[in-house]
Structure formats: structure tokens, C-alpha cells
N, C-alpha and C positions, 0 to 999 in steps of 0.2 A: 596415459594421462589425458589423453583426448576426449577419450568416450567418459572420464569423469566430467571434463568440462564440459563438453558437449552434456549432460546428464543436467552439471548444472546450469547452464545458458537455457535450455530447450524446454527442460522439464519443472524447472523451481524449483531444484531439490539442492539442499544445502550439503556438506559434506564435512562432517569432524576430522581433523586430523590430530588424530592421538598421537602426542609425543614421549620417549620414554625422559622420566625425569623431566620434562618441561611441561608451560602449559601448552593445551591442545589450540589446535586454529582454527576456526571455523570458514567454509570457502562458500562463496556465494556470489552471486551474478552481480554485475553491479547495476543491472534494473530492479532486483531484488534491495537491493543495502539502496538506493536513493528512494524507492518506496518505503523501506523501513526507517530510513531518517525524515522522510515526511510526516510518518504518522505519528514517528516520537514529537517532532516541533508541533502539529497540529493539536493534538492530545496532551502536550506536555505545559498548552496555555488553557489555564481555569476557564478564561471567557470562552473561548473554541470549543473546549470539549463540553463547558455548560452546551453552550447552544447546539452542537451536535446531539445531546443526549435528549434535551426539548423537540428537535427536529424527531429524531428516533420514536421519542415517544407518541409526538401526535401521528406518524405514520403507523403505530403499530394500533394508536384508537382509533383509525379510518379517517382521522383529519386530514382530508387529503382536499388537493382539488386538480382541476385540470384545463391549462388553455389551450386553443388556439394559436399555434405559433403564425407568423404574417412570412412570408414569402419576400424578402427584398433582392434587387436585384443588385450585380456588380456595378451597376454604372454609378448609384447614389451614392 
């Protein structure tokens, strides 16, 4: 069981467990399953994924641009 877990903590690989007569259970890291409940909530609001998909697109027509980030220090 180790090297499965270890399989899926390490590697991102998910693992079916086929049950006989029951449903199967899918196993998975839980950095995996709280990325996958983010991108359902993100994706799952019309405004969010409009504006993700606007965002998408003017990246893929070169509407890009680029700053200058500033340097501040810990003490401000």
C-alpha cells in the first residue's frame, strides 16, 4: 500500500479501486482533490470563467504587456 500512496502523493497519479459488486473509489492526494475543488468553484462561477476565458484569449492574440515590478523593502 505504501508504494501506491507514495505513487499517489509524489507522482499525481490517481488510483481506481475496482470493487466487486460495489462502486469503484477513486484515491487521490489531497493536494490534488483541494486543486480539483478549486478549479470546480473557480470555473463553476459564469463571471470567473467569463473572465478567465477573456483573459485566455487576449494572451493567445499577443495582448499582452509587461511591468516593472518595484522592489520594497520589509521595514514599510
Amino acid at each position: 500500500m505504501k508504494k501506491n500512496f507514495d505513487r499517489i502523493t509524489d507522482d499525481y497519479e490517481t488510483i481506481v479501486v475496482t470493487r466487486k459488486n460495489s462502486k469503484n473509489i477513486v484515491m487521490m492526494s489531497e493536494e490534488s482533490y483541494n486543486n480539483l475543488m478549486e478549479n470546480i468553484y473557480v470555473l463553476g462561477n459564469k463571471s470567473n470563467y467569463d473572465w478567465l476565458m477573456e483573459s485566455k484569449a487576449q494572451l493567445e492574440n499577443g495582448h499582452v504587456g509587461t511591468h516593472k515590478l518595484i522592489e520594497v523593502s520589509g521595514d514599510e
